[in-house]
C-alpha positions as CSV (number, residue, x, y, z in Angstrom):
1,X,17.6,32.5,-20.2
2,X,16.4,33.8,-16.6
3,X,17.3,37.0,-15.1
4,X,20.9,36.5,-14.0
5,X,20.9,32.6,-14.8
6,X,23.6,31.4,-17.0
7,X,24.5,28.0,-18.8
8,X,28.5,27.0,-18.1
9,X,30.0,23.5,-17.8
10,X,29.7,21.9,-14.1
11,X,33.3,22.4,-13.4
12,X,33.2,26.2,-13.8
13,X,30.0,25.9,-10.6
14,X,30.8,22.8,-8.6
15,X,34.4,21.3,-8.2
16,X,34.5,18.2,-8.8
17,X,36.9,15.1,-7.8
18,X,36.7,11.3,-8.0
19,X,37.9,9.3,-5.2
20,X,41.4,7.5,-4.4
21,X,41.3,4.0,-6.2
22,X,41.2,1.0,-3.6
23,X,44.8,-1.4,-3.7
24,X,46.0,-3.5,-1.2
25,X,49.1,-2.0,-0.4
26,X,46.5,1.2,1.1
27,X,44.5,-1.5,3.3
28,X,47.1,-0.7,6.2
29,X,49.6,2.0,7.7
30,X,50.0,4.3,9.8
31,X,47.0,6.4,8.7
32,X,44.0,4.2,7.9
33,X,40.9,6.4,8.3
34,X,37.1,5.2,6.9
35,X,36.3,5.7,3.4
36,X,33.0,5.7,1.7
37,X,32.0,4.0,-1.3
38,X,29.7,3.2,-4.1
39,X,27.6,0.8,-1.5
40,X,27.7,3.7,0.6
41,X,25.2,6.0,-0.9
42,X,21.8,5.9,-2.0
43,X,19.4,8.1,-3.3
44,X,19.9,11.3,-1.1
45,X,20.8,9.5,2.2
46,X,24.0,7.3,2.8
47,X,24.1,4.2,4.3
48,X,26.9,3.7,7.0
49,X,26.3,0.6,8.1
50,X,29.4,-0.8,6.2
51,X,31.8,1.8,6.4
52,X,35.6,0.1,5.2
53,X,39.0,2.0,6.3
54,X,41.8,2.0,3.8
55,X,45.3,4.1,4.6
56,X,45.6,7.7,3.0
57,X,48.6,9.5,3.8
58,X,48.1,13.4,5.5
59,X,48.9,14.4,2.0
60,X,46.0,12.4,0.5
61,X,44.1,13.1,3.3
62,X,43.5,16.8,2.2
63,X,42.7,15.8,-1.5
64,X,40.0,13.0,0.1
65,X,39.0,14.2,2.9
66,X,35.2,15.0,3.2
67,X,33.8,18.5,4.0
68,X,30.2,19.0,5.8
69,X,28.5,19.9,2.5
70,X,30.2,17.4,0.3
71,X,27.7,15.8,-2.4
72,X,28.5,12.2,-2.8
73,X,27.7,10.9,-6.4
74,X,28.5,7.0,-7.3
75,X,30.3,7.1,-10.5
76,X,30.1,3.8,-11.4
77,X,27.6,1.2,-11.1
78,X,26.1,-1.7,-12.8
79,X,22.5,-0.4,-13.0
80,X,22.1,2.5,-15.1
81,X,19.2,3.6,-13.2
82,X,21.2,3.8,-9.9
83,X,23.9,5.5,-11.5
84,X,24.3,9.3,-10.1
85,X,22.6,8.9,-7.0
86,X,23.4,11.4,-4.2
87,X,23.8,12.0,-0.9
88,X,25.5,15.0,1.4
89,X,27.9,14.6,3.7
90,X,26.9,16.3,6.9
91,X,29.8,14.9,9.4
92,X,27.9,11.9,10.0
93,X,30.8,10.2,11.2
94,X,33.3,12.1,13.6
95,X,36.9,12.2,12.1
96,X,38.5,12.5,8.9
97,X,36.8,10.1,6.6
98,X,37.9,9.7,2.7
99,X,36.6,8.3,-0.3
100,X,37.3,5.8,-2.8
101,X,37.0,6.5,-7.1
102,X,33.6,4.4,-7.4
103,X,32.5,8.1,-5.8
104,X,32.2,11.6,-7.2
105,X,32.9,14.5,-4.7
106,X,30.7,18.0,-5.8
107,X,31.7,20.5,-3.8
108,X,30.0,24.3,-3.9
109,X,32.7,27.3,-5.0
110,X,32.2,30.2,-2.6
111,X,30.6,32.6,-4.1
112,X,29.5,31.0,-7.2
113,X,26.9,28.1,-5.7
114,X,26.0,26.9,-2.1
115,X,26.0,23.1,-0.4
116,X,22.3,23.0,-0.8
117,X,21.9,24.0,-4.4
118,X,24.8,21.1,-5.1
119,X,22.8,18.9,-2.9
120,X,19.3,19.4,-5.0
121,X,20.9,19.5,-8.4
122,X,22.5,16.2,-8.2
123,X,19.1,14.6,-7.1
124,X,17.9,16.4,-9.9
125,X,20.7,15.0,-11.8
126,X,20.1,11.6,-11.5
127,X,16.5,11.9,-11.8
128,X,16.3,13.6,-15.1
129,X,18.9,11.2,-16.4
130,X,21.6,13.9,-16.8
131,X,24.7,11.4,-15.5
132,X,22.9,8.2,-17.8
133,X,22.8,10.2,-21.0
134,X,26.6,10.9,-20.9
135,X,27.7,7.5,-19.4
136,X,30.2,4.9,-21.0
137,X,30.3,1.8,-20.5
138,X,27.8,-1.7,-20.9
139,X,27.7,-4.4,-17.7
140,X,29.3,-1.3,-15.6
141,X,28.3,2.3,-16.5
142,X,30.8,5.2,-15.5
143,X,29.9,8.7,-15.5
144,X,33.8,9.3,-15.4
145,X,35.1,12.4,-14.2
146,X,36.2,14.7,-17.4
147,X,32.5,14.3,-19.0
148,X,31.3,15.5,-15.3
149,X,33.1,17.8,-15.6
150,X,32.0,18.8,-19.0
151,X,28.4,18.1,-18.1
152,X,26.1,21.8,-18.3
153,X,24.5,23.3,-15.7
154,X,22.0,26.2,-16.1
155,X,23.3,28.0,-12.8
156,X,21.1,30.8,-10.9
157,X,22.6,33.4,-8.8
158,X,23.2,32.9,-5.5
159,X,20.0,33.9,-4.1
160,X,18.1,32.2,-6.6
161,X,20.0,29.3,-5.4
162,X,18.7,29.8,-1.9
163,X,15.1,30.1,-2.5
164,X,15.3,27.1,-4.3
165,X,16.8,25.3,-1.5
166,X,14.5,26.9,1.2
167,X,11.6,25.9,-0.7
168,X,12.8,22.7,-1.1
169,X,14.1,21.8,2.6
170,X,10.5,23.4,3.8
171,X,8.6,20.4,1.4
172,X,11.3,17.9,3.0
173,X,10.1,18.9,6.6
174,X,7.0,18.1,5.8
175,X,7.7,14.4,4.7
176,X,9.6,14.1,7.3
177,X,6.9,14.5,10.0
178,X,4.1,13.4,7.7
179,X,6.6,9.8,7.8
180,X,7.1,10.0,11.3
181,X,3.6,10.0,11.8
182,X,2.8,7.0,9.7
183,X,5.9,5.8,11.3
184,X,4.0,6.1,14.9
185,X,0.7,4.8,13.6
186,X,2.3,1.5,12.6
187,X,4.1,1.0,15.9
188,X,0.8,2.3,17.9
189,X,-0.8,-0.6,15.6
190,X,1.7,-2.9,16.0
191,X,1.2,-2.4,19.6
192,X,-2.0,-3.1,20.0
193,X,-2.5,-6.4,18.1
194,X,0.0,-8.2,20.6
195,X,-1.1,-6.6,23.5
196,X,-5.2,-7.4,22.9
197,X,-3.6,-10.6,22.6
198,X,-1.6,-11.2,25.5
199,X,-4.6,-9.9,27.6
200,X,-7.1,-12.0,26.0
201,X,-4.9,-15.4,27.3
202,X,-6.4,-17.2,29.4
203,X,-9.2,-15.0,29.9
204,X,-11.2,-15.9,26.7
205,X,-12.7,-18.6,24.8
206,X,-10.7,-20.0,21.9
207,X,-11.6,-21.5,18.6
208,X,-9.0,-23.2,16.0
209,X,-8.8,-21.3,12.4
210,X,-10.4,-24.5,11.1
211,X,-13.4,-23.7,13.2
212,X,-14.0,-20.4,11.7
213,X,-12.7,-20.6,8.2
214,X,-12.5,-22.7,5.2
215,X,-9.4,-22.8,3.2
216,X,-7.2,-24.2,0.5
217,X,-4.9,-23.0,-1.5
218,X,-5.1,-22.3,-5.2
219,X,-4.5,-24.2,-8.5
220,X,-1.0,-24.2,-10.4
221,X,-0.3,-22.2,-13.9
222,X,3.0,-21.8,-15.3
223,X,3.3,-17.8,-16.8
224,X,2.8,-19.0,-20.0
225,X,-0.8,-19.7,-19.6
226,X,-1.2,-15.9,-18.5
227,X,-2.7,-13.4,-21.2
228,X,-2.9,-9.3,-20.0
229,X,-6.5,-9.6,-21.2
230,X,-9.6,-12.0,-21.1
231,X,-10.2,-15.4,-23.4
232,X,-12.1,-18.2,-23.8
233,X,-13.2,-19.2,-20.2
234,X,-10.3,-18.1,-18.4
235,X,-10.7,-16.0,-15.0
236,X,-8.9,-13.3,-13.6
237,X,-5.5,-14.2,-11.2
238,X,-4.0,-13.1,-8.2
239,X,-0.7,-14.2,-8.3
240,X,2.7,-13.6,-6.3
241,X,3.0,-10.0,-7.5
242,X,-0.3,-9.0,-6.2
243,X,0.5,-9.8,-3.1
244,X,3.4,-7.1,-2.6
245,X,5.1,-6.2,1.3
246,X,3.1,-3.2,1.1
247,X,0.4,-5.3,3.0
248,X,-1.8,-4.3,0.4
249,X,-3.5,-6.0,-2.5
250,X,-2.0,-4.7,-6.0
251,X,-4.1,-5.4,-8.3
252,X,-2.6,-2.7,-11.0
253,X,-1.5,-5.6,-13.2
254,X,-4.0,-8.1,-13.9
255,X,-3.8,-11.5,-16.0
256,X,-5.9,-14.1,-17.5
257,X,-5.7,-17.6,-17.2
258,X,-8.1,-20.4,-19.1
259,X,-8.3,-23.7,-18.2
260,X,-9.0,-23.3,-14.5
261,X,-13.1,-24.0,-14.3
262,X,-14.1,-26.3,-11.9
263,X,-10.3,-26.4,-9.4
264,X,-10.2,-22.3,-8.6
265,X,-12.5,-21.3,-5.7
266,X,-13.3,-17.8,-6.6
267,X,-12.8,-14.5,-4.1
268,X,-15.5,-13.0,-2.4
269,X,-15.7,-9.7,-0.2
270,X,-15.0,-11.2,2.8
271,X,-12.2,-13.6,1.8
272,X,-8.8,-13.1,2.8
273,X,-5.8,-14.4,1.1
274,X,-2.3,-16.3,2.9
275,X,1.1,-16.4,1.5
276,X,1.8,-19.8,1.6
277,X,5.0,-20.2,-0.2
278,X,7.9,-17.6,-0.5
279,X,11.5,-17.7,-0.6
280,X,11.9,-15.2,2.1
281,X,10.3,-16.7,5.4
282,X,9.2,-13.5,6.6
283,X,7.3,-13.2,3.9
284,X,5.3,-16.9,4.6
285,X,2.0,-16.2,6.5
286,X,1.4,-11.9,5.2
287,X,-2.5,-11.4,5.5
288,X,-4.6,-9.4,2.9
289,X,-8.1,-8.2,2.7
290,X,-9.1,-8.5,-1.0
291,X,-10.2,-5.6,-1.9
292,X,-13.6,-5.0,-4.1
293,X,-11.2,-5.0,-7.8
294,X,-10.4,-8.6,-6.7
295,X,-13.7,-10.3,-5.6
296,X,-14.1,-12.7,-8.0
297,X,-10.4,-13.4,-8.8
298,X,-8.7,-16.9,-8.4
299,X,-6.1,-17.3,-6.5
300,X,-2.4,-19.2,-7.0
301,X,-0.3,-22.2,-5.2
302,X,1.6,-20.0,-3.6
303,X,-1.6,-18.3,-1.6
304,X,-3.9,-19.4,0.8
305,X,-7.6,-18.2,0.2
306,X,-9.1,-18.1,3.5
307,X,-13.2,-18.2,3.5
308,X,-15.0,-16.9,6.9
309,X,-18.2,-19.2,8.0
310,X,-19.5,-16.0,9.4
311,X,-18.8,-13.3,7.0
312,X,-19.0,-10.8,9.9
313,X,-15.7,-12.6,11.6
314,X,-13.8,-11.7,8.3
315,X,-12.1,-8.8,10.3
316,X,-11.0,-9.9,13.5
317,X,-9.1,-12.7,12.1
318,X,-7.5,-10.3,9.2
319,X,-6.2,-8.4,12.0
320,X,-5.3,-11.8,14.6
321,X,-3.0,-13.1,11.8
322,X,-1.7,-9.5,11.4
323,X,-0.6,-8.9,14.8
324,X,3.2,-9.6,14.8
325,X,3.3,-12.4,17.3
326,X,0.9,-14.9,15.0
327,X,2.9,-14.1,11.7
328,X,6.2,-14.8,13.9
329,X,4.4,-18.3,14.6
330,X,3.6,-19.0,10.9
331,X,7.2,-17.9,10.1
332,X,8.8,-20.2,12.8
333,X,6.2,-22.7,11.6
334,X,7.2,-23.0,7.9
335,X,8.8,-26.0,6.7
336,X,11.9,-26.0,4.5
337,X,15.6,-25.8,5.1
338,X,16.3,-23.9,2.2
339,X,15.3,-22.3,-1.0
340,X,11.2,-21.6,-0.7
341,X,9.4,-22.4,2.8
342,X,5.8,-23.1,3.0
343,X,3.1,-23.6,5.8
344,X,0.9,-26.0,5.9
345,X,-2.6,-25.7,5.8
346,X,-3.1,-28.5,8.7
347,X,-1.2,-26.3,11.2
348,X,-3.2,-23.3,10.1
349,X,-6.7,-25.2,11.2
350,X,-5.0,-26.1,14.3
351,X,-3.9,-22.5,15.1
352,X,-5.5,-21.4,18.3
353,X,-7.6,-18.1,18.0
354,X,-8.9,-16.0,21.2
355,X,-12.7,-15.7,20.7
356,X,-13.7,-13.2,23.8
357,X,-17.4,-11.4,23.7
358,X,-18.8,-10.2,20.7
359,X,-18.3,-6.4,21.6
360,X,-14.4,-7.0,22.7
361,X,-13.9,-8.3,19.2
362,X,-15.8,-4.9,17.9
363,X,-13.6,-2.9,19.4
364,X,-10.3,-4.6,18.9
365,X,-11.4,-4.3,15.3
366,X,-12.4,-0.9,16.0
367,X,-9.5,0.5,17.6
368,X,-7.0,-1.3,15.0
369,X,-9.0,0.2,12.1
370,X,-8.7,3.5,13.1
371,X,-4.9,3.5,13.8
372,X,-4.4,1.5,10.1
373,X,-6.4,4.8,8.8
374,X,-4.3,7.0,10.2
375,X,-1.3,4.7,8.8
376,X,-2.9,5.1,5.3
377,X,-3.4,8.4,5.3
378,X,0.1,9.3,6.3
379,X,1.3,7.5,3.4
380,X,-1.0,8.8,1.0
381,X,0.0,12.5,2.1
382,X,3.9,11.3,1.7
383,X,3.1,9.8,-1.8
384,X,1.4,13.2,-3.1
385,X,4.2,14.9,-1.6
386,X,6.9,13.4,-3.2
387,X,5.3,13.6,-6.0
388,X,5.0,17.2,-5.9
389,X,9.0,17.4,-4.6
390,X,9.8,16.0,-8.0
391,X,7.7,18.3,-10.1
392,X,8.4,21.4,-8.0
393,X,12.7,20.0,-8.7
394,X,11.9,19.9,-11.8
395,X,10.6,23.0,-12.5
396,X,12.7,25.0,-10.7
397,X,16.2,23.6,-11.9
398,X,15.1,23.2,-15.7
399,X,13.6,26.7,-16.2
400,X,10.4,26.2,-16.0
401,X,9.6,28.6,-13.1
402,X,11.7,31.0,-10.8
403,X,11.0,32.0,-7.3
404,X,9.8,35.8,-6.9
405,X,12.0,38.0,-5.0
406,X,9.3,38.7,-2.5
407,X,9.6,34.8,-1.3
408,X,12.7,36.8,0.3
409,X,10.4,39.2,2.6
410,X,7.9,36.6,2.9
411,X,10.4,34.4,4.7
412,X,12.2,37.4,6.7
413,X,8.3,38.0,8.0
414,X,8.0,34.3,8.9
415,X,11.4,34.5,11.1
């Protein structure tokens, strides 16, 4: 063991309590105050949204009531992977506010842990499986609070504890703004597809889609016909899961599927595909470039493949149907009352396109290239960070590595 670290059971570092149990002689009285529950927390942020109010007397009031610093942990749930998440209360809502017994309360013992070091060790918690290993329980898992409170923890001393935070909190800052950036980029983008547009009315040329693509959607297979690897003339699918909200092709999991020769128009570089059929109508109408790993694929029922005349043109109408005023149109248009909508292909044709000079479409392409770059990149950053916030949480709270003590002086320097 580390230089002052020390194994002990949770209860002996964190108190620990569950939550008041929900009945409906509490739902009124003379002291109904908001509670949180289950529903209310997430993976380190809450969601408050929802927030229901159930009576607790003064008395239960100081056994329930939250404290800024409080670590929220669901202690029941029907997913074993959602089991354990976390969140800390920081006063987000003014007022006393409780908590029911789907929720675990952690909270730090002065002068044995701090708020943070609760906060990051129940992330870490839930992450490494700690609450799931010693859960009871099969359609509904509970943690339960007596094996909480039996669960170890490998505790560092108090400034140990706060290097580990500060390190921490420091990678946090920086997905925060590298988010808020990607954040900005997509609004900035967002922005300037319905704007060209608007300007363009009127003032341009037009031409329907039909004019400047081909397009039909793809032959049927049921998933049975798929095989994770190539056979006798088959060809290689796009289906429904390719075609995530991401706005990007996935093409991490590809299938096989025989039989389709001769009714499959295959992918090319400049082909875009069309959701054409989706339960969720928001859904109905998303654009994708294919991207080089798909040239060459088929393409489902559900899609659209759309085929440029001009291969050049390819762009500017990826990034016309993007702009959020066309795919509220091919949402508005899809047909269905309920269960999956679709659009049809004849009102795609008919869709009116602005067609202004050459170099105006250039540099709408231009401009909403380089803002989607910046987009990408942001995200790219945030996925290699959080990747390295869950080694670096790793590390540090399983013994892997300890913070120096001259990360102390370093930081008194920085201040």
């Amino acid at each position: 063991m580390r230089n002052g670290w020390r194994p002990c059971p949770l209860s002996e570092a964190i108190d620990i309590t569950i939550g008041r149990q929900r009945s409906p002689k509490h739902q009124t009285g003379e002291h109904v105050v908001p509670y949180l529950r289950a529903a209310n927390v997430k993976d380190a942020r809450l969601l408050l949204n929802d927030v229901l109010t159930m009576n607790f007397t003064p008395i239960e009031q100081e056994t329930f009531a939250l404290r800024n610093g409080d670590v929220l942990v669901t202690e029941g749930c029907g997913s074993i992977g959602e089991l354990g998440a976390s969140a800390m209360w920081r006063a987000d809502l003014p007022g006393t506010v409780c908590f029911q017994n789907t929720l675990l309360r952690l909270r730090a013992r002065p002068g044995v842990t701090i708020p943070g070091f609760v906060e990051q060790w129940s992330r870490w918690a839930h992450r490494a499986g700690v609450w799931a290993t010693i859960a009871s329980g099969t359609n509904i898992f509970h943690i339960g609070l007596n094996r909480a409170k039996r669960a170890e923890i490998d505790l560092p001393p108090i400034a140990e504890q706060r290097r580990i935070v500060d390190l921490l909190v420091a990678v946090d800052d920086a997905l925060a703004a590298t988010r808020k950036t990607g954040t900005a980029a997509q609004a900035a983008l967002m922005s300037h597809l319905n704007q060209r547009l608007v300007n363009w009315q009127g003032t341009s040329d037009t031409a329907t889609l039909g004019e400047l693509v081909e397009m039909g959607s793809g032959p049927s297979w049921k998933s049975a016909d798929e095989s994770p690897t190539p056979v006798a003339d088959s060809v290689r699918v796009i289906g429904i899961t390719n075609t995530p909200a991401s706005g990007e092709l996935d093409m991490t999991n590809e299938v096989y599927v025989a039989g389709l020769s001769g009714r499959a128009r295959l992918l090319d570089p400049h082909s875009l595909i069309l959701i054409r059929t989706n339960g969720n109508r928001e859904r109905i109408g998303n654009v994708y470039k294919v991207t080089p790993d798909a040239v060459g694929a088929a393409y489902s029922a559900f899609q659209i493949g759309l085929f440029p005349h001009e291969p050049g043109d390819s762009p500017f109408v990826y990034w016309f149907l993007k702009a959020p005023s066309v795919q509220r149109s091919m949402t508005d248009a899809a047909s269905g009352t309920t269960g999956l909508g679709n659009i049809a292909i004849r009102w795609l044709r008919d869709l009116d396109v602005p067609w202004p000079q050459p170099d105006e479409r250039d540099s709408f392409v231009a401009t909403a290239e380089s803002i989607a770059n910046v987009e990408r990149e942001a995200s790219r950053q945030m996925d290699a960070m959080t990747r390295l916030r869950s080694a670096l949480l790793s590390d540090l709270l399983s013994g892997a590595h300890e913070i120096p003590e001259s990360y102390d002086a370093l930081l008194e320097s920085a201040s």
